[in-house]
C-alpha positions in Angstrom: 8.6 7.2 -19.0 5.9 10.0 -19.1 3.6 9.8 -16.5 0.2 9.3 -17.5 -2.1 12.8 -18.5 -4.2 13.9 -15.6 -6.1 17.2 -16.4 -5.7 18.7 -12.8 -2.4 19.2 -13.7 -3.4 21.6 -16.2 -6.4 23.0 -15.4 -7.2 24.5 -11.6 -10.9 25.6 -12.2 -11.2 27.1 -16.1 -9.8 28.0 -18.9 -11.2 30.0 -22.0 -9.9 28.5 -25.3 -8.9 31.2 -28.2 -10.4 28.9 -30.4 -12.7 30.6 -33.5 -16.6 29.6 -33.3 -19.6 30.3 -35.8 -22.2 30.8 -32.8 -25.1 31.8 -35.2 -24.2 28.4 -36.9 -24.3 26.1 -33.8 -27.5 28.0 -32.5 -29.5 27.1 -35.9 -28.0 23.8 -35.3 -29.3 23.3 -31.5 -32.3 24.7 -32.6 -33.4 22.3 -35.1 -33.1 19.0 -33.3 -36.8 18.1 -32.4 -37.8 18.1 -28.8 -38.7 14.6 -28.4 -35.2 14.2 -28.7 -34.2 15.7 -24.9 -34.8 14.5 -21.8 -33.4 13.9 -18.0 -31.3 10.6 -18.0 -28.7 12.2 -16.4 -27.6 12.0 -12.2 -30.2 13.6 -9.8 -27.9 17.0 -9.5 -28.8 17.5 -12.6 -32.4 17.3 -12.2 -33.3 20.8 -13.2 -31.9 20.1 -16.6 -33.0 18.5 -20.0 -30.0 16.5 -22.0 -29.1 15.6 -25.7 -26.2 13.1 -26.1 -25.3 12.9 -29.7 -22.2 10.8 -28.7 -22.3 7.9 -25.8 -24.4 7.7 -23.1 -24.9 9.4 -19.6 -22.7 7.7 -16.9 -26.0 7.4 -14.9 -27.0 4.7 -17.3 -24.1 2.6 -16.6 -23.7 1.5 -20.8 -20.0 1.5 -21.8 -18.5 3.0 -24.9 -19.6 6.3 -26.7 -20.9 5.5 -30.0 -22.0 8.4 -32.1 -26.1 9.2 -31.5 -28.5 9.6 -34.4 -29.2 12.9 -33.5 -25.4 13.8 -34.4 -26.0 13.6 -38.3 -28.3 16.3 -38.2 -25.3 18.4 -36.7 -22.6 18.7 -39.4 -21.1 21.3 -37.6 -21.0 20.2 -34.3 -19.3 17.4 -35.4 -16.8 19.3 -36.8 -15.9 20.8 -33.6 -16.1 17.5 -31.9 -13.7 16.0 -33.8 -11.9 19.2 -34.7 -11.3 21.3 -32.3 -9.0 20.5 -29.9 -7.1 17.8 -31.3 -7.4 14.3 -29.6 -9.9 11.9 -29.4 -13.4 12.7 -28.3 -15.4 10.8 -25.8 -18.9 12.0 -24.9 -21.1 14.7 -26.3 -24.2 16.2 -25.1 -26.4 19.1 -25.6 -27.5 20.6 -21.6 -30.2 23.0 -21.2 -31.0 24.4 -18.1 -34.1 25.7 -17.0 -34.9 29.4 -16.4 -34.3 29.6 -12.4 -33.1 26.5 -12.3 -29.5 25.8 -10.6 -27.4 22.2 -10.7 -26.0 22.3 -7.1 -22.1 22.0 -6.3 -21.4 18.5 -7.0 -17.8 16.2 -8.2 -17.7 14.5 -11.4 -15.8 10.8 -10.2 -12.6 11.0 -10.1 -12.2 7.7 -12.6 -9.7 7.1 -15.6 -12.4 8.6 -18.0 -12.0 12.3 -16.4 -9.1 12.4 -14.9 -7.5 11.6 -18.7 -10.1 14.0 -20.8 -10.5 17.6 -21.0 -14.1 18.7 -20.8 -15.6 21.8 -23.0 -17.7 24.1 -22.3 -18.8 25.1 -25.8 -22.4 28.2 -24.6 -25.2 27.7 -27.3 -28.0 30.1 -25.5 -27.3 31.9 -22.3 -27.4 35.3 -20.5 -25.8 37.5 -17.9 -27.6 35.8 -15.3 -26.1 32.8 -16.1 -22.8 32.0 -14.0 -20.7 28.3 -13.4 -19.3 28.1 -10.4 -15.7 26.0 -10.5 -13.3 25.7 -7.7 -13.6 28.8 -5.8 -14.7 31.6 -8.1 -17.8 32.4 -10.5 -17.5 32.6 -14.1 -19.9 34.0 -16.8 -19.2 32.6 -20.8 -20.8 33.9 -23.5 -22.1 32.5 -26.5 -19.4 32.1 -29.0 -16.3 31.5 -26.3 -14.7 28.0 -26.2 -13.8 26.4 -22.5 -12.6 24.2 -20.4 -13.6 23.4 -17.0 -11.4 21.3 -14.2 -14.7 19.1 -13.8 -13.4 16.6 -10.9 -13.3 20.2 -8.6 -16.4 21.0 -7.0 -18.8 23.0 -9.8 -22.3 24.1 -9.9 -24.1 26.2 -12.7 -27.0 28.9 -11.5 -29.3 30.3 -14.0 -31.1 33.3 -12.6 -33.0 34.2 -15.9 -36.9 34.3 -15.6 -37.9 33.1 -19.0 -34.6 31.8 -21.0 -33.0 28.3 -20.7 -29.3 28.3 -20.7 -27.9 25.9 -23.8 -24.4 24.0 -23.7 -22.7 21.9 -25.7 -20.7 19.6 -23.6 -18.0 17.1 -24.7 -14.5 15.6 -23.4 -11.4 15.2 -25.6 -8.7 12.8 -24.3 -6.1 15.4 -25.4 -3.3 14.9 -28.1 -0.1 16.7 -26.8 -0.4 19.5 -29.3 -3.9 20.3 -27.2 -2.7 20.5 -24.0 -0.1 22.9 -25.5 -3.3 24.8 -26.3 -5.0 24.7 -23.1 -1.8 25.4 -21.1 -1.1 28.6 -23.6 -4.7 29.8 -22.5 -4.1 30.3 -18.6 -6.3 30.5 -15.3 -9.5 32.3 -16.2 -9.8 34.7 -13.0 -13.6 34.1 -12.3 -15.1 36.6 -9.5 -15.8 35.7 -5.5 -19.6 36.3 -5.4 -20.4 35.1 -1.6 -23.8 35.4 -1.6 -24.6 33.5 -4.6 -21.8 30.5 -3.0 -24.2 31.0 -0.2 -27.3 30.4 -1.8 -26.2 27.4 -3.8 -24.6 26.1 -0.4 -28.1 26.4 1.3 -31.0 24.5 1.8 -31.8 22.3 -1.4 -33.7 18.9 -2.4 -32.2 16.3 -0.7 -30.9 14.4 -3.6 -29.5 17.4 -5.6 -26.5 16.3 -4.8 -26.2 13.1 -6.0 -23.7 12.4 -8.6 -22.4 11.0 -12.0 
C-alpha cells in the first residue's frame, strides 16, 4: 500500500511551476473586488497584512470546510486556475496583500493532515523587487506572472521593503492528483539566495505576538 502524500517529500523550500498565466488578466481581476471586501481575520503573524478568501475560511476562525466565497464569482478566472491548474482538488483560497514596509515574521504553518496532504501556491498578483519570501534557508523573489509552490510547514516569512506598493498574492492549496505531483517534482528546487542581513533583520526584535501562528 502507498503511503499516504506528504508534500515535504516533494518540496524542500520552493518550487516554480512552468505553468502558463494571463497576469494582466488576474491583476484586472484582483483589482475590481471592492475594498470592503478585505480585511485581517487571519493569525497575528500576519498582522501587517489585509486578506480575501474567496474559498473557506482562515484557520484562525476555527470554521470547518472551504465553501466557495461570494467574492469568487466575480473572479471567472481565478476560478479557473483554482480548479485548473494543478490538477487535484482545491482547498482554501485567498487573496494576501501586504503592506508597503510591512514584513510577516518567520513563522510554521501546523503541521496537521490539511498541509501536510496539499500543496500550497504562490500565484504574485502585484509585487516588486523589493519584495522577497523567505522559505527554509534561502530568499526568493517571484514575479508577477510565475506560478509556485512553497514547502509551507518549513519556517517562512515574506518582507516587503517597498515604500508606497502593497505586494498582492493569490494563495490556494491543491490536495494533489498524482499527475500534479509529477508536475511539481518535474520543476525542481528553486535555488533562492543567502541574504544574511535581511535573515537578520527579520530574526530581530519584533512585536511580541508576530509570531503567533495559524
Amino acid at each position: 500500500m502507498d503511503s499516504p502524500f506528504d508534500k515535504r517529500e516533494h518540496v524542500t523550500a520552493c518550487r516554480k511551476l512552468p505553468l502558463p498565466l494571463d497576469s494582466a488578466r488576474l491583476q484586472r481581476e484582483v483589482a475590481a473586488l471592492p475594498e470592503e471586501l478585505w480585511g485581517n481575520v487571519r493569525a497575528p503573524v500576519h498582522r501587517e497584512t489585509q486578506s480575501l478568501f474567496l474559498k473557506g475560511h482562515a484557520p484562525a476562525l476555527g470554521i470547518q470546510g472551504d465553501p466557495e466565497q461570494p467574492a469568487l464569482a466575480a473572479c471567472p478566472y481565478i476560478r479557473e486556475l483554482l480548479y485548473g491548474l494543478l490538477p487535484g482538488t482545491p482547498g482554501k483560497c485567498l487573496l494576501a496583500a501586504l503592506r508597503p514596509g510591512g514584513i510577516v515574521y518567520p513563522h510554521m504553518d501546523a503541521a496537521n493532515d490539511y498541509f501536510v496532504r496539499s500543496f500550497r501556491v504562490h500565484l504574485p498578483v502585484f509585487t516588486n523587487p523589493q519584495v522577497r519570501l523567505y522559505c527554509n534557508g534561502r530568499f526568493f523573489r517571484m514575479a508577477a506572472g510565475e506560478a509556485w509552490t512553497l514547502n509551507n510547514l518549513a519556517p517562512h516569512a515574506v518582507v516587503n521593503d517597498h515604500h508606497s506598493e502593497a505586494r498582492v498574492h493569490l494563495i490556494f492549496d491543491v490536495f494533489p492528483a498524482p499527475e500534479a505531483v509529477a508536475r511539481v517534482d518535474a520543476a525542481g528546487e528553486a535555488e533562492g539566495l543567502e541574504e544574511p542581513a535581511l535573515f537578520a533583520r527579520l530574526s530581530g526584535a519584533h512585536p511580541a505576538d508576530a509570531q503567533m501562528m495559524d
